[in-house]
C-alpha positions as MATLAB code, in Angstrom:
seq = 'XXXXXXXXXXXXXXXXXXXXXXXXXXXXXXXXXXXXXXXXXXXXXXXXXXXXXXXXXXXXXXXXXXXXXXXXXXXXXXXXXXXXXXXXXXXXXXXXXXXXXXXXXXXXXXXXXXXXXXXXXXXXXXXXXXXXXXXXXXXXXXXXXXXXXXXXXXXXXXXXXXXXXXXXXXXXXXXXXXXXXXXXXXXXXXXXXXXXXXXXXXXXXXXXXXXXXXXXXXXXXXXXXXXXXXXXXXXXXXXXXXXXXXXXXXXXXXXXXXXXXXXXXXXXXXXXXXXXXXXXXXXXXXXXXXXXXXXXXXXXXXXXXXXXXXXXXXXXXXXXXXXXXXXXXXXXXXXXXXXXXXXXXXX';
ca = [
       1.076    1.377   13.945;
       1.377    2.687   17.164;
       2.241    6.437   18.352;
       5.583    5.679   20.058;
       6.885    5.000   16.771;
       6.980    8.845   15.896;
       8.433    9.901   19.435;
      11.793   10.556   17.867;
      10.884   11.905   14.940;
      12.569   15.231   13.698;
      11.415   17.377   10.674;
      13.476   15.624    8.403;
      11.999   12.200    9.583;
       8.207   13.424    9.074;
       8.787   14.430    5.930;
      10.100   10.907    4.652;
       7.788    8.970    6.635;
       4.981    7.512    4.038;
       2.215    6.615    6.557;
       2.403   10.597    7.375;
       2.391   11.702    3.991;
      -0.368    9.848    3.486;
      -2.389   11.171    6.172;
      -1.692   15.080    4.883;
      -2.141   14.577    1.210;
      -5.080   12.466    1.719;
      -6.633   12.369    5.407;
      -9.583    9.891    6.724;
     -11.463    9.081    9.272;
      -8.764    6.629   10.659;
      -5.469    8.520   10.537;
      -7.140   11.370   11.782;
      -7.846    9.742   14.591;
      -4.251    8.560   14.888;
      -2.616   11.894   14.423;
      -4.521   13.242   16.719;
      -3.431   10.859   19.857;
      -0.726   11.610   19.120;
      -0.772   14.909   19.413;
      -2.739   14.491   22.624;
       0.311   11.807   23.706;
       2.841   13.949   22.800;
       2.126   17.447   22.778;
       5.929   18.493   22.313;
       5.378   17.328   18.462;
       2.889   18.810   17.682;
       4.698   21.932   16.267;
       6.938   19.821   14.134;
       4.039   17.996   12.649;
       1.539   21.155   11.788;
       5.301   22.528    9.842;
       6.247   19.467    8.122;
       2.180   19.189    7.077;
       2.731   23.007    5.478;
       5.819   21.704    3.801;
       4.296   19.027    2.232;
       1.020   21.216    0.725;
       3.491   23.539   -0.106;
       5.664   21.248   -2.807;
       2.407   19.875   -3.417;
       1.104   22.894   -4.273;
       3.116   23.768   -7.153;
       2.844   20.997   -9.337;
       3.381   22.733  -13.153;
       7.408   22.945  -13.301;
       9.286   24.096  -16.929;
      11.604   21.556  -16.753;
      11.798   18.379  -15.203;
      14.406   19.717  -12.463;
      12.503   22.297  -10.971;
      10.845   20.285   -8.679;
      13.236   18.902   -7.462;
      14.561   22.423   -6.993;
      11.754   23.754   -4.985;
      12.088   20.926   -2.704;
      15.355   21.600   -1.823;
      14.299   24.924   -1.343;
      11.670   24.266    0.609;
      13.876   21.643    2.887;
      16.330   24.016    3.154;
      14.442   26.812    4.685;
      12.725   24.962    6.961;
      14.954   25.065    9.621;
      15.820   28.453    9.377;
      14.204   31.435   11.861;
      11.266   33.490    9.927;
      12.052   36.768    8.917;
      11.059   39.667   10.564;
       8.784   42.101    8.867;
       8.042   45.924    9.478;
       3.974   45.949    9.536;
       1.827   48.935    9.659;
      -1.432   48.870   10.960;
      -4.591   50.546    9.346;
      -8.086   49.852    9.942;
     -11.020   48.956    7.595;
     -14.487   51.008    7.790;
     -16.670   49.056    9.578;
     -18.698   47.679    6.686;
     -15.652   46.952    4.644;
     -14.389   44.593    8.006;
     -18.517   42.929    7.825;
     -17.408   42.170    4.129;
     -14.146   40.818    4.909;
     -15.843   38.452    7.406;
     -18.359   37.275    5.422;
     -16.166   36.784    2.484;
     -13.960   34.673    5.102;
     -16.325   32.977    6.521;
     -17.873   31.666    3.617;
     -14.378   30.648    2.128;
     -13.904   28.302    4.912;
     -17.793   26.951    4.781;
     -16.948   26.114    0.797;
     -13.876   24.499    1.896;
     -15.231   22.011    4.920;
     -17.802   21.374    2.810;
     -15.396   20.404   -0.039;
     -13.181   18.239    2.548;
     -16.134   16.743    3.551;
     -18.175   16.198    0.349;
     -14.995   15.397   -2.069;
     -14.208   11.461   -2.775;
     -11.503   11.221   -4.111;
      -9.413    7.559   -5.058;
      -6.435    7.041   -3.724;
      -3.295    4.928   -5.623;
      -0.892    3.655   -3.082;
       2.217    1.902   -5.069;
       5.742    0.046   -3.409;
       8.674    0.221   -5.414;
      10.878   -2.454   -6.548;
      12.065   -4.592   -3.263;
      10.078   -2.326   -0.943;
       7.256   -3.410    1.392;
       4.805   -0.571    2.166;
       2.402   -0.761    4.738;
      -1.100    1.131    4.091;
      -3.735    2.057    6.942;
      -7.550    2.173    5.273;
     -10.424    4.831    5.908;
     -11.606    1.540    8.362;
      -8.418    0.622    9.950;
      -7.874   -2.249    8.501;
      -4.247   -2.597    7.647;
      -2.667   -3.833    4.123;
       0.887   -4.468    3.376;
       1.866   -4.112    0.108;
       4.964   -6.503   -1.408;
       7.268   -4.773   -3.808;
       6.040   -4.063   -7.258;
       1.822   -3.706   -5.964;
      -0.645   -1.102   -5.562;
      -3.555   -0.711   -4.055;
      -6.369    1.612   -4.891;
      -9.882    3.120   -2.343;
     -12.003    5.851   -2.630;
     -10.790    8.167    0.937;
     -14.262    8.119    2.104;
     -16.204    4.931    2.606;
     -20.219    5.264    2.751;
     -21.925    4.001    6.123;
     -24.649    1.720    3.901;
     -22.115    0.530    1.594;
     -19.778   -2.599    0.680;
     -16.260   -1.465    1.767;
     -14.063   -1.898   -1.520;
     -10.595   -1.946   -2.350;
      -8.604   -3.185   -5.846;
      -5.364   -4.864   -6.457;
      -2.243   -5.300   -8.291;
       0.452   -7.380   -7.293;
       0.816   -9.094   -3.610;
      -0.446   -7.843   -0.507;
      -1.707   -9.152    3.077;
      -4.695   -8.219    4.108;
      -5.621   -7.898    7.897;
      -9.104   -6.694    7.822;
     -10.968   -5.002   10.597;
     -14.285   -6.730   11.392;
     -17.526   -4.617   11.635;
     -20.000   -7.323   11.881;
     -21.401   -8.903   15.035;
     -24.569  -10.558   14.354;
     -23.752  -13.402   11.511;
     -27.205  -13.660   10.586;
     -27.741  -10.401   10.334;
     -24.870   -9.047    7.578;
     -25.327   -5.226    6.413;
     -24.022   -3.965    3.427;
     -21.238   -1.799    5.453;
     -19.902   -4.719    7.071;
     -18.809   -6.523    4.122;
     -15.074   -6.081    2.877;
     -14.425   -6.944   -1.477;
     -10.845   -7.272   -2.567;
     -11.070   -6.365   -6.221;
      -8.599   -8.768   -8.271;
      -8.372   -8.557  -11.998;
     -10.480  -10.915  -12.871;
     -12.145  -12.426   -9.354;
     -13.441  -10.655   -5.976;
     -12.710  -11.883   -2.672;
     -15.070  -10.993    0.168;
     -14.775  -10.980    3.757;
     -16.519   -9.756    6.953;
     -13.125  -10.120    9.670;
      -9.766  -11.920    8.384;
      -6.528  -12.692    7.826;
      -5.330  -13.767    3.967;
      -2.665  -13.204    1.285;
      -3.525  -11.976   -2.703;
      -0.879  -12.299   -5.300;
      -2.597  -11.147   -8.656;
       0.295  -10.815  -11.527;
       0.031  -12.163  -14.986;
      -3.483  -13.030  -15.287;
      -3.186  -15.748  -12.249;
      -4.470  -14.770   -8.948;
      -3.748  -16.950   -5.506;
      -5.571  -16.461   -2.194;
      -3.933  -17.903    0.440;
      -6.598  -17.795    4.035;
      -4.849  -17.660    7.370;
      -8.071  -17.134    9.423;
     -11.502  -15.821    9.067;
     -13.686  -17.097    6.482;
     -13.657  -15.650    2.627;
     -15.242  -16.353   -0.117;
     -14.411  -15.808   -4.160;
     -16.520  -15.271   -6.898;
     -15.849  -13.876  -10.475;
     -15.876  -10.460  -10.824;
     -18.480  -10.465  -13.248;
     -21.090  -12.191  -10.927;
     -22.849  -13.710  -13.993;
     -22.661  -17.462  -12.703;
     -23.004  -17.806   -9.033;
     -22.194  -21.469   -9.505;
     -18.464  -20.615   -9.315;
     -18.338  -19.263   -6.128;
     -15.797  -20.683   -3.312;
     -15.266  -20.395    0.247;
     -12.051  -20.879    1.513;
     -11.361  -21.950    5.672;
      -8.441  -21.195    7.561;
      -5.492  -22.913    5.836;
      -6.702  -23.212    2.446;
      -5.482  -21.992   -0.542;
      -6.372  -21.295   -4.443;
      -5.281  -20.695   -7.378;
      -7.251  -18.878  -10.855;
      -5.661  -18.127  -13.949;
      -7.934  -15.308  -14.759;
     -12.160  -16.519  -13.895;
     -11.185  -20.135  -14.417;
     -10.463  -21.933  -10.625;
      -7.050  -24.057  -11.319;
      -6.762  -25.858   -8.222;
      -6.796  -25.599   -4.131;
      -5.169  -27.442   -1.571;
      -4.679  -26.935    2.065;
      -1.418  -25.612    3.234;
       0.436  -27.646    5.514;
       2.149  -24.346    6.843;
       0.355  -21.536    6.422;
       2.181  -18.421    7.765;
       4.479  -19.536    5.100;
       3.049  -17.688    2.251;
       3.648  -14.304    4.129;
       7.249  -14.375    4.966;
       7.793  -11.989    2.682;
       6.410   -9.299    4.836;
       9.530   -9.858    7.029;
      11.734   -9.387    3.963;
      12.434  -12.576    3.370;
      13.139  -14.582   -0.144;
      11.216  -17.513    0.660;
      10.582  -21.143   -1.817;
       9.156  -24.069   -1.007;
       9.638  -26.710   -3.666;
       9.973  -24.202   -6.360;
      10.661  -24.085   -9.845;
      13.521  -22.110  -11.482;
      10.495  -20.267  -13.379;
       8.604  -19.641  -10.287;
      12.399  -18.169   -8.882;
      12.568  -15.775  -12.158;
       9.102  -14.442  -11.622;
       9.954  -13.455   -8.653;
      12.900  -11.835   -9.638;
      11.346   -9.759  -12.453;
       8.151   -8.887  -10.190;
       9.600   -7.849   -6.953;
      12.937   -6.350   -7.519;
      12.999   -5.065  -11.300;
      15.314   -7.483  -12.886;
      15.516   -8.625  -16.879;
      16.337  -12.511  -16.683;
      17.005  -14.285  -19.564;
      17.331  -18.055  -19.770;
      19.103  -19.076  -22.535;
      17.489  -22.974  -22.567;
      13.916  -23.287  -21.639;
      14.280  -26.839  -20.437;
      15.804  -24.992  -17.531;
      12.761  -23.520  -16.130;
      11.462  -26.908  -14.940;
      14.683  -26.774  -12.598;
      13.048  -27.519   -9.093;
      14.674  -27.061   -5.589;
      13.015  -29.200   -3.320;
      12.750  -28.412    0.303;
      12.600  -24.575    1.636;
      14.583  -21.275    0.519;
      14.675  -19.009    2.575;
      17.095  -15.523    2.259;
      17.611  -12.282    2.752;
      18.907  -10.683   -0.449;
      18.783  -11.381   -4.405;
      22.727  -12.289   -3.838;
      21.985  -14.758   -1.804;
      19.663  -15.845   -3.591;
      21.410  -16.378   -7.013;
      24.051  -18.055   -5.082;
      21.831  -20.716   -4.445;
      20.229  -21.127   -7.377;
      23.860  -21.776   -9.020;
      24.886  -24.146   -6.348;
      21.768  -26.088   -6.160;
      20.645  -26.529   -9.898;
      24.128  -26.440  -11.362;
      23.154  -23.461  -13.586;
      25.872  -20.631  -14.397;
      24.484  -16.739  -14.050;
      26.368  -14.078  -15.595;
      25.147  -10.665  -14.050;
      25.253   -6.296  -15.185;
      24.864   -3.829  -13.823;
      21.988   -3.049  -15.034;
      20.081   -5.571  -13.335;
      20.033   -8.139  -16.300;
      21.161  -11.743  -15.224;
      20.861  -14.051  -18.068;
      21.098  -18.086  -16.564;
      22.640  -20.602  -18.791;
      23.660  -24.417  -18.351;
];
């Protein structure tokens, strides 16, 4: 993420812009750092940001609503008032006796010291989710950057200890580019190490590059570079524990390893961050997982001997209609489609 991104931001923008939100609802280390060149860069937007933060804590703020359209309510409220001028107000000035403006300080004064100490103290964990067919990209209390594929999440605690392992968990798909703290290889701290938590295996790393997908009790690790290795997450039998090298791949279904290979095109497994629908050699099943994992959809196929169905060779599209089109053109299959995103796939 870099700065210039936000130079043309408006109010409106700010508001809508996740990696912002973020950084309000849920500051670190990192993005505080980042807002703040900003702000240094661009001093101009500096107003807009400091309102669209107090808009944000302000819907946040209310968060017990009567009925389930009140909040939406406020926010258009809120949205809508934005813009306009403050009002003017008629104040009358008094003054305090001296020891009642002491108290007033005091009382003030030890407000904020509960509250820095609070925003300094609290650890909180923080749940970062992408919706169907949306990639999200997520900036940790390190640096290091995830990207989430649709239908993940990805959960950290906002406040990572100096003398401690730095730890995130997983559902669903995401690339991990992780920011490397170590420089002495025989000589690895605690704080230097990075653990991907999986559902049923953990995947550390010190610097790298690699791909998770953890859905339906199977978990693959794809490696583009660094060095990372996987053990179970119940660290009972350190005789299943394997390193993958740049280019290697592998596959669990659940603690038990199911296979690895080395990829004969790596950056392959991660065209999906550039929104592409991308196969190689892949089953009609493997197709429908993706379908119902990624973008929402209820497939039925009506014969089972269809899901063996393989396209050989490499897919690679931009949309589900695309898609679909050649999966019927290819595998001589007929799909009947609703609205409703149910396709059900028949010979």
């Amino acid at each position: 993420m870099h700065p210039s991104t936000y130079t043309d931001f408006q109010l409106s923008d700010f508001l809508d812009d996740d990696f912002f939100v973020q950084w309000v609802l849920h500051p670190v280390e990192a993005t505080d750092k980042f807002w703040q060149s900003f702000c240094e860069v661009y001093p101009e937007k500096q107003a807009v940001l400091q309102q669209a933060a107090a808009i944000i804590h302000t819907y946040r703020a209310q968060d017990i609503f009567e009925e389930g359209g009140s909040r939406d309510a406020v926010w258009k409220r809120i949205s809508a008032s934005a813009s306009q001028p403050a009002p003017v107000f008629s104040i009358q000035r008094f003054r305090l006796p001296g020891w009642m403006r002491v108290a007033a300080a005091l009382v003030i004064f030890a407000g904020l010291l509960f509250w820095f100490n609070r925003r300094n103290q609290a650890v909180e964990t923080i749940t970062i989710s992408s919706a169907f067919g949306e990639i999200k990209k997520v900036m940790l209390p390190d640096s290091s950057e995830v990207t989430l594929n649709s239908g993940s999440s990805i959960s950290f605690r906002d406040k990572w200890k100096a003398d401690a392992a730095r730890e995130v968990s997983i559902t669903g798909e995401a690339y991990f580019d992780v920011r490397h703290l170590n420089r002495d290889t025989a000589n690895i701290s605690a704080s230097d190490r990075f653990v991907v938590h999986c559902s049923d295996i953990d995947i550390e790393v010190l610097g790298t590059t690699f791909n998770v997908n953890a859905r339906h009790g199977t978990t693959n690790v794809a490696l583009l570079t660094g060095k990372i290795r996987i053990e179970h997450s119940t660290k009972k039998d350190a005789s299943k524990v394997l390193t993958l090298m740049p280019g290697e791949y592998a596959e669990y279904k659940g603690r038990d390893l199911l296979k690895t290979k080395k990829l004969e095109k790596p950056k392959q497994v991660i065209r999906w961050i550039d929104n592409e629908i991308a196969f190689t050699d892949a089953t009609l099943k493997e197709i429908v997982a993706r379908l119902r994992d990624n973008f929402g959809y209820n497939v039925e196929i009506t014969d089972r001997s269809l899901e063996q169905l393989k396209i050989e060779g490499d897919i690679s599209v931009s949309n589900v209609t695309d898609l679909l089109d050649v999966i019927t053109t290819t595998l001589n299959v007929t799909i009947t489609q609703t609205a409703d995103k149910h396709i059900s796939i028949s010979k």
